[in-house]
N, C-alpha and C positions, 0 to 999 in steps of 0.2 A: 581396255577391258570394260564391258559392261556391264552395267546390274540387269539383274534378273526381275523384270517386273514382277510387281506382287498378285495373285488372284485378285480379282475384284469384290468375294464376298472378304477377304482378308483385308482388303486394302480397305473396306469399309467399315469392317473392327478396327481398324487401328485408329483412324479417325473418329471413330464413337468413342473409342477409350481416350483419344487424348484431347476430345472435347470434354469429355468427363473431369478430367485432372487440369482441367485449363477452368471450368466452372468451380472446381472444389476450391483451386486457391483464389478464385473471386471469394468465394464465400468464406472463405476464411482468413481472408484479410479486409473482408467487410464483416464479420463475426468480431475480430480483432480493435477495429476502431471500433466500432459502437462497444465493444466492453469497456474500453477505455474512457468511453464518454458519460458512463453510465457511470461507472467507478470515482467520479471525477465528481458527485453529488452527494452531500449526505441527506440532503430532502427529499422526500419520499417522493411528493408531487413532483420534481423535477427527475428524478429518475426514473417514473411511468410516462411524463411527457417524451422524455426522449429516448425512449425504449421502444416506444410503439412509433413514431414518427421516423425515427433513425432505421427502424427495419422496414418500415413502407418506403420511405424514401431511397435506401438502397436498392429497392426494387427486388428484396429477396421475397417479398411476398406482396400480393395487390394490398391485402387487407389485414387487419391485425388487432383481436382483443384481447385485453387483460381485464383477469378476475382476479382477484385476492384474496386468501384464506383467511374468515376471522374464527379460531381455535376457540375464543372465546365465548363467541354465539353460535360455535356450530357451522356454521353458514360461509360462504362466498358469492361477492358481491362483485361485477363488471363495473373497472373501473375507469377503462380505455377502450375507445375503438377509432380505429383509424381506418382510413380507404382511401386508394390511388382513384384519381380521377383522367379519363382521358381528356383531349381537347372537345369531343361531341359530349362528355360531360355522361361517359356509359364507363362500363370496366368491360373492354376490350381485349383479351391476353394478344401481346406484340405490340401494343400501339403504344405512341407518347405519354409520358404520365404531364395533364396539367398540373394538378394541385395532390399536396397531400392533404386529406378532411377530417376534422372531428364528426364523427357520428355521433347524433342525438339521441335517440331512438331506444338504443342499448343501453346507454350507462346507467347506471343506479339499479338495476336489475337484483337484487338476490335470491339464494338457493339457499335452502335447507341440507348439509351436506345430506342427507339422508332421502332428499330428494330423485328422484328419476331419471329430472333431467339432463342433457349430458357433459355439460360445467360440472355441477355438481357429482356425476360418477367418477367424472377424471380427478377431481379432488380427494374424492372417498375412495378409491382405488389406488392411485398414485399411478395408472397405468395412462398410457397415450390411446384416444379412442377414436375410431375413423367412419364417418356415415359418408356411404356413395349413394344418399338419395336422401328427399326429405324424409322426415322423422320425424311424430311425435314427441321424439326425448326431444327437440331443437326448443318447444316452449314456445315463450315470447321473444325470441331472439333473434327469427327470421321471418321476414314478411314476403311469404310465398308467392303474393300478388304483383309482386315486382315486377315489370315488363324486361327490364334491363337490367337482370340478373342472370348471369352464366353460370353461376357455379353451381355444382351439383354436388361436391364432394365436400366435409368438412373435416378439418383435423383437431383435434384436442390435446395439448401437450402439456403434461404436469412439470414444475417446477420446481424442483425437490432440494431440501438441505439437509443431506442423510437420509434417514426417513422419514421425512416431514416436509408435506406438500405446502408450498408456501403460494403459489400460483398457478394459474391457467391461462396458456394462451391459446386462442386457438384465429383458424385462416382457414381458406378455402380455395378451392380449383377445378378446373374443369375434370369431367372424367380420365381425358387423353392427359392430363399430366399430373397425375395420380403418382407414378413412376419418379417424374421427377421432383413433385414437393416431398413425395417420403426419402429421398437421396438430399435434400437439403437439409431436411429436420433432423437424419442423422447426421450430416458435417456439422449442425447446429447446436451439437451436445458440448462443446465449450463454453459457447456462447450461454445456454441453460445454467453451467455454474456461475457464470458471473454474476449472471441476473440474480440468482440465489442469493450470494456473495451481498451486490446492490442493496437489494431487497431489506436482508438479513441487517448489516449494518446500518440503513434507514430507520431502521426499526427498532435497534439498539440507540442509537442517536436521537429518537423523537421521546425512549424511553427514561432517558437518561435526562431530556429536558424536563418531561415532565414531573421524575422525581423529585430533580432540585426544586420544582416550581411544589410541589406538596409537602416537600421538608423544608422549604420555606415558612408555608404557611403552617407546619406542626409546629415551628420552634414559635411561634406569635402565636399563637392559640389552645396548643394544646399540646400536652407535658405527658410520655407515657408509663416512665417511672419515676416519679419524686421522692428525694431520700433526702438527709440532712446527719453531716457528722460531727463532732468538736477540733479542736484544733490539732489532737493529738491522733486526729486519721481513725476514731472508732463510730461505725455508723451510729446516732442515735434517731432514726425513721427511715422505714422502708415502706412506699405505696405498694398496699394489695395488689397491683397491676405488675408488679415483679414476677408474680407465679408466670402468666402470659408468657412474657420477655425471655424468664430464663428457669421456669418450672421449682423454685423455688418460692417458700410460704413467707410471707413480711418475716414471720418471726424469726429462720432460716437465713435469711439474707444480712436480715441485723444483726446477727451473733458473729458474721462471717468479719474476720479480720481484711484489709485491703488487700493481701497477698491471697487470701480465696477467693477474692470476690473476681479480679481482676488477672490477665495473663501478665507473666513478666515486664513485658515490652511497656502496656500498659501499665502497672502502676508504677514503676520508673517514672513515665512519662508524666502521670498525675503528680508523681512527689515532687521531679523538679520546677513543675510551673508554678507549685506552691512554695516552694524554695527561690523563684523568682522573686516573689515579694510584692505579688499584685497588689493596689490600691482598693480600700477598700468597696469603695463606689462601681469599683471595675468589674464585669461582666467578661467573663473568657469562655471560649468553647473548645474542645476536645474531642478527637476521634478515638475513643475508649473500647477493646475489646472484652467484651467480661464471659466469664466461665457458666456455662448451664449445667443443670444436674445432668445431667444425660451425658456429660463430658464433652459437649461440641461446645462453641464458642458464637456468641454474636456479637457484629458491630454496632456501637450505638454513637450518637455525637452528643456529648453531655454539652451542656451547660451550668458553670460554676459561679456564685456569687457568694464574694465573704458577706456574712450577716454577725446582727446580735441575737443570741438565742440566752433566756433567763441570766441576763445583766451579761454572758460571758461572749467571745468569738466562735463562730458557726460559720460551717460549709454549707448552704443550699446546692442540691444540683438537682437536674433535670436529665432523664437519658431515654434519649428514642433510638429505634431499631432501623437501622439504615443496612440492614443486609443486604436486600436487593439491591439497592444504589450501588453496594461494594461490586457486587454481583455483576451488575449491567456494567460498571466502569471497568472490570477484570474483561470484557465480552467484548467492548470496545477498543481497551489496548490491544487486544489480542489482534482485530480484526485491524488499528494501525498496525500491527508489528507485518500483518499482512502486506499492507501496503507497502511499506519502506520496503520490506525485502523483494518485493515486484520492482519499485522503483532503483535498487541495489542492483538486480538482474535488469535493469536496464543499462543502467550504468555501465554492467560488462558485455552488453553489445557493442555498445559505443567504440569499446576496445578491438572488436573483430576482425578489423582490416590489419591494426597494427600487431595482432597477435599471428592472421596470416603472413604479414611480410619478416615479421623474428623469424618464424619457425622455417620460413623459403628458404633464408639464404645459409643456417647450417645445413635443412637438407642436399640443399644443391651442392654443399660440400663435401659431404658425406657420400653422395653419388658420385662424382666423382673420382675422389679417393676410389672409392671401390670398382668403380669401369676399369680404373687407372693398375691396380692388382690385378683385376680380371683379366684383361689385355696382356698385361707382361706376362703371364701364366699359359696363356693361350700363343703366346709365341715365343713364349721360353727366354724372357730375358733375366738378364742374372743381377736381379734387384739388389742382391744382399741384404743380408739378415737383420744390418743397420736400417737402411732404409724401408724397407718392411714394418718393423718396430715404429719407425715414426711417423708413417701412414696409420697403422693403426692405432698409435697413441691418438692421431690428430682425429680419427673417425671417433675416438673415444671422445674426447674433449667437445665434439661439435653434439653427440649424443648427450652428452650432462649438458651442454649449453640448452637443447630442448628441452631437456627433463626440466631443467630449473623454470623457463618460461613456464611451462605447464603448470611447475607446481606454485607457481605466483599467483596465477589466476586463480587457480583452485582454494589457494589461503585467502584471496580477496574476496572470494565468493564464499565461503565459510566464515574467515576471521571477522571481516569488518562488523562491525556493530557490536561485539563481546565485549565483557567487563574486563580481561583481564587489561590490563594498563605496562608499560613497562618508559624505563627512563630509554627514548628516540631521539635520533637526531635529525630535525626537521629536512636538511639537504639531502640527508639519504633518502626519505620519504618521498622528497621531490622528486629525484631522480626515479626511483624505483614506480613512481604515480603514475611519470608521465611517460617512462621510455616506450611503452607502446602506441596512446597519443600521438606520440611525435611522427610515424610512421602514415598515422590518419592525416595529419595536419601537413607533411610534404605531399601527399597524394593531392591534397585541394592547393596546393599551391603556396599553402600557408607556413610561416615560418616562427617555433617558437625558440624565445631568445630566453637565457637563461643570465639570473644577475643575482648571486647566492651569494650570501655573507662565509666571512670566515670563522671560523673558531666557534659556532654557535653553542650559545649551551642547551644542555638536553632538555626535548620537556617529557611531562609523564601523559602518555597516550597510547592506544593502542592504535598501530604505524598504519593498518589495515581501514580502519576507519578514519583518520586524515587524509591518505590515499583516496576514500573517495568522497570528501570533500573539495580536494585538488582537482578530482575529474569533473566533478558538479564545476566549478567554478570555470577552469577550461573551456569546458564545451561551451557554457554560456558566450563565454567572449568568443571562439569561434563561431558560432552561430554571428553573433552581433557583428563581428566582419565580414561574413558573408554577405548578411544580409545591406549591410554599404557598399560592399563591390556591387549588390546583384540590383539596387536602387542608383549606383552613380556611377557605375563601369569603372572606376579607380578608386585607391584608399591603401592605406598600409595594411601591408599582409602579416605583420608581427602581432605574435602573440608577449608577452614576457612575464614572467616569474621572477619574481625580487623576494628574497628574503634577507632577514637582516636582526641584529640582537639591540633591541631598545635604549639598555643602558638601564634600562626602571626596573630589572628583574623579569624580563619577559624578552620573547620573541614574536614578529612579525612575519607574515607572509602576503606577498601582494599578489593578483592578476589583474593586469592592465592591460587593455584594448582598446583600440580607436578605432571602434565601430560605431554602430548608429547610435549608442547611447539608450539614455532612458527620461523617458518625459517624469514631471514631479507626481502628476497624479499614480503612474505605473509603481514609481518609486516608494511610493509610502504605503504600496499593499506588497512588496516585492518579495516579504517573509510570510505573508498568509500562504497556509495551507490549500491547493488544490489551486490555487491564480497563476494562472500561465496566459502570455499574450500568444504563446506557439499554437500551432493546429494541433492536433488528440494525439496525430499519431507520432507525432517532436518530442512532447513532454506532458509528465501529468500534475506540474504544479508543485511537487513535492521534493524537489534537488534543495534548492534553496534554504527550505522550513527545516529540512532535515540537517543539513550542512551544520546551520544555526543551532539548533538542537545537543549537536556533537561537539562544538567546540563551547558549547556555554554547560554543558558536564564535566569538559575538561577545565572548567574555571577561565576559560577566555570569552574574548568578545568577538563579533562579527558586524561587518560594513560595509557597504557599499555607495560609492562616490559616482554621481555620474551626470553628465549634461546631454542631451540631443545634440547629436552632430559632431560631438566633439570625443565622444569614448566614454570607458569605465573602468575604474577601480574599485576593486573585492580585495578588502583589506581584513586579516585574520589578523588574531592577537592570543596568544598562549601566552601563561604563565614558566618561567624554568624552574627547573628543580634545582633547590638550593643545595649548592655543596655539603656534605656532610650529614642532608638529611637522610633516614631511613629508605625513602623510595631513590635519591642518588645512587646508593651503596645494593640494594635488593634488588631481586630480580622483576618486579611487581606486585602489585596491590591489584584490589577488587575494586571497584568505582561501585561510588553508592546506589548509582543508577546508570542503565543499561547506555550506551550511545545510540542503541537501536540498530 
């Protein structure tokens, strides 16, 4: 039988559309790394460096500036410009890129957001704006004279977080592929959050330095409410400079007993440091929340010194308003919590394969079970009512075996990182971690061996977040055996898992591989944040830091043993819950802080 050739103008769409869908996922799996690489800095400078290079050198665009919004001054200022160069040292569209270049020419430029020109409208707009010839709005931005310039069309693309333009990029093309750079700039509306994302967190991060760096220099220089109480906790001086702070008059603030002055949390926290029994020489500081007339609250960081005041014992303190800092450090956790939970949805890729082969082989049972009814049905055989019953039971049982896989992921993907805590049993954890792993790990050839102790006692954690600590650790030693088979054609293909109960009130878990190891210098950065020796698109540096993170909430320790050449051991340590205590006997507790 033959096929029916297709018309020629048809067969010609088909090919345009699925070079279209063959260019989209270029670009969105080079949209994908460079988000990742971008992601991977909290320095501002090295997130414009590799924003504007990583998108010229992927060749999504010849050319590439960034301007920056400063909200501040109104204004945005070019802060990048990048250009592909061919080998005759022209921009070419088709030919080789030599070099990718910094351009001089542009940078330092500023706009008045109220300005004309067309940087500055795409910022004051927050629209994308498109000139297909030169313009007047272009300013000092383009040097018309150029003999070896092609491009006639500019694009302008705002850079928004909500509604708030944080950046402009813009690029250029010739007339004829107008078409196609506005088909990239929409697949490139991902790529636009991240940079947000990037941007936004640089910027919380440079702000956040330089508060410390000014509430530094307040506590050495300069005091913004000074008070002084007796021993028995009744203010006697309040600095004028309290109205400021917390809208209340010296006279007002001094009358105020410590339970007005102060929210519960805080003055607890002030009675027991003085119930410590500091020395009197001794200087202590505090992060004090105190009450404003207005009924809202701000954060201050006092500082306490016992004195003598008219022959008798005296409190001095000092209290500055550190809101913002609170402010910017709630904007930063936020924007880690971001991460981890990117790096958590990574983690359940990694499970992909092994979640396909669970779910293969009850379907393929479940199929045919039911061919196997259909057929006897279809030719009348006389099954009985018994066997029938136990086809169906058995198509039931392979249906909850999928449902439970499903609904594991789904808990992994939700649960991990919650406070709640409950008393677990580390073996089951293992097993449940890794059964779909295991699935990933025979596809490559690899084999993991299992060495679990007996009778372990429980510890207090939540199962979902050691789960994926287990996987973080896993994958690492897979990777590191790979990459020995893929440097010396042989090596041991075992993975192994040891657990085991201390004897000291605790429990251990190990991952050991005889892979390529890890040199000392790798070794002693191997818990910083965002350090990864992988490429962008393997890992983002953060398996590891987080791992650490979760088992040192849970009151344990984390380790890692390893020589070049010879393998690695990732050695966890958990506390047990002691017989008879309250979390033994309960169904769990809150953790005082999140695992992430």
């Amino acid at each position: 039988m033959h096929r029916q050739k297709l018309p020629a103008d048809l067969s010609k769409e088909v090919a345009r559309v699925n070079a279209l869908l063959e260019e989209k996922d270029r670009l969105l799996a080079a949209f994908h790394r460079i988000g990742q690489i971008i992601l991977a800095s909290l320095d501002l400078e090295q997130v414009l460096d590799n924003l504007a290079k990583q998108v010229v050198e992927a060749g999504i665009f010849r050319s590439l500036m960034v301007a920056l919004v400063d909200e501040e001054t109104q204004s945005v200022e070019v802060v990048r410009s990048f250009v592909c160069m061919t080998a005759e040292g022209v921009l070419v569209p088709g030919r080789s890129i030599r070099s990718v270049s910094l351009t001089q020419n542009t940078e330092g430029l500023r706009y008045a957001l109220d300005d004309e020109n067309i940087t500055a409208v795409t910022a004051r707009t927050g629209k994308m704006q498109i000139i297909k010839d030169w313009n007047e709005q272009f300013g000092q931005r383009v040097d018309r004279s150029a003999e070896n310039c092609t491009t006639k069309a500019a694009y302008f693309i705002p850079v928004k977080r909500g509604e708030r333009v944080l950046a402009v990029l813009a690029t250029g093309s010739t007339p004829q592929q107008l078409e196609e750079t506005l088909h990239r700039i929409e697949v490139m509306q991902p790529l636009l959050d991240q940079i947000a994302i990037a941007l936004e967190h640089a910027r919380l991060y440079k702000e956040l330095q330089n508060s410390e760096a000014h509430y530094r220099l307040l506590a050495e220089h300069v005091t913004d409410v000074i008070w002084t109480m007796d021993l028995e906790l009744h203010f006697t001086y309040v600095s004028p400079s309290v109205r400021r702070m917390r809208g209340y008059t010296a006279a007002e603030a001094q009358a105020q007993i410590l339970e007005e002055a102060l929210t519960p949390d805080s003055c607890a926290k002030i009675r027991q440091a003085l119930l410590e029994g500091k020395e009197w020489s001794e200087k202590f500081v505090l992060e004090l929340e105190y009450r404003c007339k207005d009924g809202s609250a701000v954060w201050t960081e006092t500082a306490l010194t016992f004195m003598r005041q008219d022959g008798k014992g005296a409190i001095l303190g000092s209290s500055r308003d550190i809101s913002e800092r609170k402010r910017a450090e709630r904007e930063l956790e936020q924007q880690r919590l971001l991460v981890m939970r990117s790096d958590r949805l990574r983690s359940l890729g990694e499970r992909a394969a092994g979640i396909a082969h669970e779910l293969n082989q009850p379907l393929v049972g479940v199929r045919g079970l039911a061919e196997h009814l259909l057929l006897g049905q279809q030719r009348h055989w006389n099954l009985g009512e018994k066997r029938m019953r136990e086809k169906v039971v058995r198509i039931i049982e392979q249906a909850d075996r999928m449902s439970h896989i499903i609904e594991h992921v789904r808990m992994f993907a939700c649960e991990a990182g919650r406070r709640e805590l409950h008393p677990v049993d580390l073996n089951e954890v293992v097993c449940a971690g890794t059964g779909l792993l295991e699935a990933q790990l025979r596809s490559r050839k690899l084999r993991l061996v299992y060495d679990l102790g007996k009778e372990l006692p429980t510890v207090l954690a939540n199962p979902f977040s050691l789960e994926e600590v287990i996987l973080n650790l896993l994958t690492n030693a897979r990777d590191a055996v790979e990459e020995r088979l893929q440097q010396e054609g042989r090596g041991d293909r075992h993975v192994m898992v040891r657990t085991r109960a201390d004897g000291e009130g605790g429990v251990s878990l190990e991952v050991v591989d005889r892979g390529c190891g890890i040199s000392p210098e790798v070794l002693a950065r191997i818990f910083d944040p965002f350090f990864t020796t992988k490429e962008p698109e393997k890992g983002t540096g953060l398996g590891l830091s987080i791992s650490r993170s979760i088992v040192e909430e849970l009151g344990g320790t984390m380790g890692i043993e390893s020589r070049p050449g010879e393998g690695t051991t990732a050695r966890v340590w958990l506390p047990a819950v002691r017989p008879g205590s309250r979390e033994h006997g309960d169904g769990g507790k809150q953790a005082e802080n999140p695992a992430g």
